[in-house]
N, C-alpha and C positions, 0 to 999 in steps of 0.2 A: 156760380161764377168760377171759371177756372182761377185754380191756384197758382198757376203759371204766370208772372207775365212780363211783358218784353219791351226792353232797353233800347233807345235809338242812339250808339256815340258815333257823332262825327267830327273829326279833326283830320288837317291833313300833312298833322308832326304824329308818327309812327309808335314814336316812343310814348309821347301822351296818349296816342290811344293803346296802346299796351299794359300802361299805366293805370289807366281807369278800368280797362279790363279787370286787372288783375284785385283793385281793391273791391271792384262790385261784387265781384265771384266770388271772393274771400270773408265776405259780410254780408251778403244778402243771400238769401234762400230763395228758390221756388223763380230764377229769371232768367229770361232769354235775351241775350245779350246779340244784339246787331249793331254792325261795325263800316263806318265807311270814311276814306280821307278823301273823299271829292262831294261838291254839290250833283254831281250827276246820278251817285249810283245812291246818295240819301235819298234822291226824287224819288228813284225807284222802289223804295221802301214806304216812300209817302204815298204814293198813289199807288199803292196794292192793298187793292181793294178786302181781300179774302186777311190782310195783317192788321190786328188791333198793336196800337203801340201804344203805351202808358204813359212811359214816359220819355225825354229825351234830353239829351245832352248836345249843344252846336257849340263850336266853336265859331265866335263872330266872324270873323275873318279871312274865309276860304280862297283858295289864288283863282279858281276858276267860277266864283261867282261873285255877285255883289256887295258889299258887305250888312251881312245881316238876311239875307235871302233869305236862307234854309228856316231862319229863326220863323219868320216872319208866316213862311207856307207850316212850317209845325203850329202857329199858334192860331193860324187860317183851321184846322185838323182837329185844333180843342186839344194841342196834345200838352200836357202840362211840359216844362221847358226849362234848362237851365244853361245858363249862356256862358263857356269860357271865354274869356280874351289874354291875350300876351300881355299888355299893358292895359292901365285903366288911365287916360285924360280925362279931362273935362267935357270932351267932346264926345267920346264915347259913352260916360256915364251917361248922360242927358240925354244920349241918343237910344241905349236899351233900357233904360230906367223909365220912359214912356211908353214900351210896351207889355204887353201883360206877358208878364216871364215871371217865374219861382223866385228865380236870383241869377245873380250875377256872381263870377268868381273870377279873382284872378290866377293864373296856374304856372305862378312864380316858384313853387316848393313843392314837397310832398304830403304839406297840409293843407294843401287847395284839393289834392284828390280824398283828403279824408272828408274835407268838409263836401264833394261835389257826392261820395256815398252815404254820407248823410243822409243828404238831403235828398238824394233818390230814395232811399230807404223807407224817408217820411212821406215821399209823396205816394209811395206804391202800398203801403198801409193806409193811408187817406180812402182807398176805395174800399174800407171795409167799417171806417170810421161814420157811426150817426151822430149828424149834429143840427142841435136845435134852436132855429133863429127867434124873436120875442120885440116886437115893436109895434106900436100902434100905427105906424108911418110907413104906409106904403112903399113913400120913394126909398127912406131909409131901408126896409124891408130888402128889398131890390138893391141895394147898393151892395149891403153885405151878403144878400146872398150867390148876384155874381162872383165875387170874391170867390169866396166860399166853394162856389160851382166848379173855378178852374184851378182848385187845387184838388179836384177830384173827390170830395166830400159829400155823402150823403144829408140830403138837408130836410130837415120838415119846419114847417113857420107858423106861426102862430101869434095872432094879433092882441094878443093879451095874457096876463098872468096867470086865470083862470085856466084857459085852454089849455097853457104850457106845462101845466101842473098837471092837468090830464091824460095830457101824449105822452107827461114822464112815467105816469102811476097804471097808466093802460094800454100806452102804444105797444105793437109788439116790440120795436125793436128798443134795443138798448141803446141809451143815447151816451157819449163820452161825453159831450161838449156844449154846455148851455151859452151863449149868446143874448143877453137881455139888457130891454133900454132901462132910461130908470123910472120916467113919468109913464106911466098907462094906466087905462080905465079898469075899473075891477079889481084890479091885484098891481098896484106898483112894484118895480125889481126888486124895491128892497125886501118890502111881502115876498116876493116871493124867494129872495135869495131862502130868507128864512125857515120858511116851509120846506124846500130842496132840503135846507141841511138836517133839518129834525128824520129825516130819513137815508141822505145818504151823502155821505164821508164826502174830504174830498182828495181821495183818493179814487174816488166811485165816480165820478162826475164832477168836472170842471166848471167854474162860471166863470162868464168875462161880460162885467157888463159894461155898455157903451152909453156914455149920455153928455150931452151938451150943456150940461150945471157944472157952474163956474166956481160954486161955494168952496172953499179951498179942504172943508173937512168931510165932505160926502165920500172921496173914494175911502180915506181912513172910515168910515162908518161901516163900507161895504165891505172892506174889508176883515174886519171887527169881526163883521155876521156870518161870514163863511166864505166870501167870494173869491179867486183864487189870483184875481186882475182885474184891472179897470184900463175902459179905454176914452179918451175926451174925443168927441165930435166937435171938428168933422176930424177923419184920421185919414192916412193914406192907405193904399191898397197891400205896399208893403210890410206896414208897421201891422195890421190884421194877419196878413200871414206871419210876421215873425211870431207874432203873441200866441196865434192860434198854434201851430207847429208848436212851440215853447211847453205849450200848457200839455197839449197830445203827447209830448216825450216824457212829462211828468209824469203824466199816467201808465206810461207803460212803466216805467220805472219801477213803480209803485207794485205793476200789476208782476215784472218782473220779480221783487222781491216776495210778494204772496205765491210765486211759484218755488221757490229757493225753499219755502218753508213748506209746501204743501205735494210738492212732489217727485217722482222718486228720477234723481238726476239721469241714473243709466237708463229709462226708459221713455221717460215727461210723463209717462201715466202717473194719478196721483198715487200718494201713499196711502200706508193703514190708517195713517191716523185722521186724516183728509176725512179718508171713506167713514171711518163711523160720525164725523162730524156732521155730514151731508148726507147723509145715509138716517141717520136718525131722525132731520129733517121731514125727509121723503116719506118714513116709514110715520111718522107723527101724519104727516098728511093722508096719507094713503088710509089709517085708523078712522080716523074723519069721518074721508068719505067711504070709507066701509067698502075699497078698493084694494085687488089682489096686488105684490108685489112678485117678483122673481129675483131669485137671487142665484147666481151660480160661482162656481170655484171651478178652473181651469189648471190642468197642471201638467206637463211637458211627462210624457210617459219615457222610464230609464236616462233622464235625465245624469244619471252619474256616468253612464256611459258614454256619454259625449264630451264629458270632461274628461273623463279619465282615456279615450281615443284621441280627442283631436285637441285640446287643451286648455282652460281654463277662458280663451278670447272665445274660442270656437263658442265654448257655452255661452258667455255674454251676448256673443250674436245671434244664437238661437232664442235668447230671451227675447231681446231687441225683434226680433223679427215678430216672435209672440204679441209682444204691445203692438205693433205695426198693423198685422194681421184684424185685432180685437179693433182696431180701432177704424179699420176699415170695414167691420159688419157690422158694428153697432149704430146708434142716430147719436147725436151731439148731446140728447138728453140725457143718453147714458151713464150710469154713475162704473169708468171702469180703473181700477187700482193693482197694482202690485202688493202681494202682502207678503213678501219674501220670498228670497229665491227666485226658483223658475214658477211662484205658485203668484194666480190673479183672482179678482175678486169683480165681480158685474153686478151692478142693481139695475133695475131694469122697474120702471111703470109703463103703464096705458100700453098692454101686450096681453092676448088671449093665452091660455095654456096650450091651444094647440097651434099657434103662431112661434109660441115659446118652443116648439119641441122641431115644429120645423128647423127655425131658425140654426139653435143647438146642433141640431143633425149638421148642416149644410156646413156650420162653421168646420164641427170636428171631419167632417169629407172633405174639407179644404187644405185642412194640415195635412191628411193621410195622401192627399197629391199633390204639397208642394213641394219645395226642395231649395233651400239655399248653397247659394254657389260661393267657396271660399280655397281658394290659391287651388284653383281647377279643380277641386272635388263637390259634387254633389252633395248634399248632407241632408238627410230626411230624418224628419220625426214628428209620432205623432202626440195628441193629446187625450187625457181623460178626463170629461165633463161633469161634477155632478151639481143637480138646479133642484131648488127647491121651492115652488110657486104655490103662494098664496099668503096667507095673514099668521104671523105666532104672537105670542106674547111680549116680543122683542127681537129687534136685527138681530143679536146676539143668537138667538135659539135658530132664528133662521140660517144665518151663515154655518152655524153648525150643523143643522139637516142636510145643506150642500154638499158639506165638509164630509157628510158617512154617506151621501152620493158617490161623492171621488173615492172615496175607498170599496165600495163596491164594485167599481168600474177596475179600480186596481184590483180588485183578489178576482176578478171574471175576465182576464187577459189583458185591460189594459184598453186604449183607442175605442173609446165605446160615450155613451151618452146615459146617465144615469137622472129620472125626470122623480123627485115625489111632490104630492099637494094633499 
């Protein structure tokens, strides 16, 4: 899936949309922001066919259409939605609060546009979020997983505890957000809150479970056990997105702070110490199964002379661009780190040695032709690779074979690829 994706604001006060402009750009990464203050030229965005839109922003009250139109053809489109109005009556509430919208806002102040990037923020992360519904109840099954659908969420369901237990411990994908009633055959939620947490945090995965027991100490129980929320049946469709969104920003929060600790702020690649943690891992496993590793050390050749030429930013950018680089050849599996300096660190599984050596080449031919561009100057440089692939006695011995790779490549000119096994 593209990383990209793209914003619908329509308003037809100038300054509001200037406004939302400016905080979406300012706070959200990776979106394409389209802009309209008429219902005429929003159609034209809706009915183009070749444009996926994620998500949208209308204001209710357009002078050249009805009110609530544009809303109404975005939520006809599946496009997840979030409604300004000028004023909130009684008669407006009642009237957007029966259609399926995200939210409503009022854009009274300057805190209606922090809350309106908010909320776009969580709904365009929503399409990368897994989450997993648990009900023996069909209809119920169905209720929340429409929810669920048009907030843009990834869903898998499962009619019992058992199963649910299954698709956590085996599915491929990583799930954020468990969903579970409380009576089911096999594994009741509280079983299975239980079981969840003997394995994972809840920091790691959220539960919310929903159930129509009226005992006034059940959710206190569930909670007890690890659950992170409880919801009473029946609920509305809003109070599930508040809770759900709620728990989803907990998690990043969470996930945010394990990056503060794990990795290296000028690049996001992780750090040293990250790497032999998870590194050690790999290499325990890899022992196991009596499976080759590679490990390489990457290092910016005459690196002092780019400081000492163009200035101490100039080098920071050329590191930066270094992480950028690695991190667009490598696969997601890849273990890849900064370990000081301009110097990076790669582990690497399930790769042949002579995949390994392609790879390597093509990387270091990619620095020797690129060239970053800063206040109109070109600025090139290249790298020197050394890998060391297969099994030692420990990471440690390996990353050092690497380590008298790169100096090899240093004392034989420099820009070169140094492979031993």
């Amino acid at each position: 899936m593209d990383n990209i994706k793209t914003v619908l604001l329509v308003d037809d006060d100038i300054i509001v949309l200037n406004m939302l402009i400016e905080h979406l750009a300012n706070n959200l990464k990776n979106i394409n922001i389209l802009t309209s203050n008429n219902s005429k030229d929003a159609l034209k965005y809706l009915l183009n066919k070749d444009l996926v839109i994620h998500a949208a922003v209308i204001d209710y009250r357009l002078p050249d259409c009805v009110d609530g139109y544009i809303i109404e053809y975005c939520i006809k489109k599946d496009i997840p939605t979030v409604v300004l109005t000028g004023t909130m009556n009684e008669h407006t509430r009642k009237t957007v609060i029966k259609k399926d919208i995200v939210d409503i806002i009022v854009k009274n102040d300057s805190k209606s546009f922090i809350t309106t990037s908010k909320t776009i923020d969580r709904i365009l992360k929503n399409y990368d979020n897994n989450v997993l519904i648990v009900d023996d109840s069909k209809i119920q099954l169905k209720i929340i997983h429409d929810i669920l659908k048009r907030m843009k969420l990834n869903i898998t369901l499962a009619t019992d505890g058992d199963t649910a237990l299954r698709f956590i411990e085996d599915h491929p994908k990583k799930f954020s957000l468990l969903l579970t009633d409380y009576h089911m055959p096999k594994m009741n939620g509280m079983e299975l809150t239980m079981k969840i947490r003997e394995k994972y945090d809840k920091d790691e995965l959220s539960i919310i479970v929903l159930s129509a027991n009226k005992e006034e100490d059940i959710p206190t129980q569930f909670l007890k056990i690890g659950a992170n929320d409880f919801l009473h049946k029946p609920y509305s469709q809003l109070e599930v997105i508040t809770r759900v969104n709620s728990n989803l920003h907990i998690l990043e929060l969470f996930e945010q702070t394990r990056d503060m600790a794990n990795k290296d702020f000028m690049t996001g690649s992780y750090n040293r110490r990250y790497f032999f943690e998870s590194g050690e891992s790999l290499f325990d496993k890899a022992k196991r199964k009596k499976e080759d590793l590679c490990v390489a050390m990457f290092d910016i050749d005459k690196f002092k002379n780019i400081n000492d030429t163009y200035g101490h930013d100039v080098g920071d950018i050329a590191i930066q661009e270094m992480a950028n680089v690695l991190n667009k050849h490598f696969r997601k599996s890849d273990l890849i780190a900064r370990f000081g300096g301009e110097e990076f660190c790669v582990l690497l599984e399930n790769i042949s040695l002579d995949d390994s050596k392609i790879l390597f080449e093509k990387i270091r031919a990619y620095f020797e032709n690129n060239s970053i561009q800063i206040n109109s100057k070109d600025i090139n440089y290249t790298v020197s690779i050394g890998v060391f692939y297969g099994l030692d006695n420990n990471l440690e011995e390996m990353i050092k074979k690497a380590d008298e790779g790169l100096y090899i490549c240093k004392n034989n000119g420099r820009n070169q690829v140094s492979i031993s096994s």
